[in-house]
N, C-alpha and C positions, 0 to 999 in steps of 0.2 A: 652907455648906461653903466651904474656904479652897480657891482655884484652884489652889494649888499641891497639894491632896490628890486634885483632880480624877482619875476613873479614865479617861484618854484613850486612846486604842488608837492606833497605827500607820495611814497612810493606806491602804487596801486598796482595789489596780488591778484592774480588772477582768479577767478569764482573758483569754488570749490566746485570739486569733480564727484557725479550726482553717483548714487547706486546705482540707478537706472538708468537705461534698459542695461541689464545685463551683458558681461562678455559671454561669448560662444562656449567657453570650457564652462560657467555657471549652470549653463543648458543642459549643456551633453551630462552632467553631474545629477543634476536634477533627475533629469530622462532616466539614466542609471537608477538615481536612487527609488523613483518609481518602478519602473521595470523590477528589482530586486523584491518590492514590496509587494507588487502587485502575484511575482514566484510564487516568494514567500505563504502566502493568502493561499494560493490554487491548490501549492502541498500541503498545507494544512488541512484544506479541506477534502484534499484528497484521502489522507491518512485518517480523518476524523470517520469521512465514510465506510472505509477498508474495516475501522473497530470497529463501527458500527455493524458491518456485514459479520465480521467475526463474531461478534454475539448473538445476531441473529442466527448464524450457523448452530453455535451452543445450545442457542433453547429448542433449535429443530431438530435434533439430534436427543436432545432429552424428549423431544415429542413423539419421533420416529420409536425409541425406546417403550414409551409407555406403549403406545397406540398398538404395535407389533406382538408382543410380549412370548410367546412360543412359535410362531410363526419365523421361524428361522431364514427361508429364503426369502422373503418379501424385503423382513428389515436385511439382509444383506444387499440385495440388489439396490435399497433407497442410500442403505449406507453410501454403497462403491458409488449412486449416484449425489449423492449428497457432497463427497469427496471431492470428485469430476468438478463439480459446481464452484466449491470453494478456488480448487489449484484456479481453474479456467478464470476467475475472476482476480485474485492474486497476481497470477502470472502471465496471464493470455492464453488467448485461445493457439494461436500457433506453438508455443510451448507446451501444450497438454492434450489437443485434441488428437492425439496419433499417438498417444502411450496406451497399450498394454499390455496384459501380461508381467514378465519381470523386470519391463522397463518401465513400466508402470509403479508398483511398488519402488524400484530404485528410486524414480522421481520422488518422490513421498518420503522415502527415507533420507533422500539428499537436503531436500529445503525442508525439512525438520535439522541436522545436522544431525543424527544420530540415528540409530538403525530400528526404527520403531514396527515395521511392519515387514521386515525379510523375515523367512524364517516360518514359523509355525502359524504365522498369521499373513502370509501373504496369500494362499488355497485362499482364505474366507475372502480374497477380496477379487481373485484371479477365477477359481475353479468353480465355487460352490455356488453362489449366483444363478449358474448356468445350468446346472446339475440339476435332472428330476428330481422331486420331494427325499432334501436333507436334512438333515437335523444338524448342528453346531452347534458350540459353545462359541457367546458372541460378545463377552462380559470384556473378555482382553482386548478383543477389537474395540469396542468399546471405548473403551478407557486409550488405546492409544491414538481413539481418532479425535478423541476430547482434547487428548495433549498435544494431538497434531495442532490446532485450530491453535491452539493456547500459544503453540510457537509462531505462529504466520503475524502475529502483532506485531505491527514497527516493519515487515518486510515485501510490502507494497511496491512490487516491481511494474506495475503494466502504466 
């Protein structure tokens, strides 16, 4: 046979190579990228309800204030427990429920980062509580357990 009669065909490429199904390392990427999303979501919602509690704390604390008003050791007591409440939920219960006294206060003043309650206002949160019929000045406690609260935003450890 003459090669110019030859019956030659066209060179034919192989099919193209599909997306699908997926390689193995597509998967595991995926799974990541979910798993990471799905994180993401739970701290969110985790932190979303921590503000949430903090403000609740706030307006309970302005309610315990009204509601008390000379009554000095009641609103101390609901303060120190109002406090108790906040850290324990914050930080857990095994981190808080075995402080007190001035390891108590310490705690309080540590995750505040500054020294807000040692000192002339640790008694109203340690002594006076406990004390038959006292009288207190409870305006600075007060005001430092509002700033406590204020600091615990964004530090949602449990």
């Amino acid at each position: 046979m003459n090669p110019e009669e030859l019956p030659l065909r066209d060179i034919h490429l192989p099919a193209p190579v599909g997306w699908w199904p997926l390689a193995p390392g597509w998967w595991l990427l995926a799974g990541l990228m979910l798993a990471v999303i799905i994180w993401l979501f739970w701290r969110w919602q985790q932190q979303r309800r921590s503000e949430q509690g903090l403000e609740l704390a706030l307006s309970e604390l302005e309610r315990l204030q009204g509601r008390h008003g000379k009554n000095t050791k009641e609103l101390l007591q609901e303060l120190s427990v109002l406090l108790r409440r906040i850290a324990m939920t914050q930080y857990g219960r095994q981190a808080v429920s075995g402080l007190t006294g001035d390891a108590w206060v310490k705690f309080l003043d540590d995750k505040a980062g500054k020294p807000l309650f040692s000192g002339k206002l640790a008694h109203l949160l340690t002594e006076i509580p406990y004390r038959p019929e006292t009288q207190a000045e409870t305006t600075a406690l007060l005001q430092a357990i509002r700033q406590w609260i204020k600091l615990q935003r964004g530090k949602s450890h449990v």
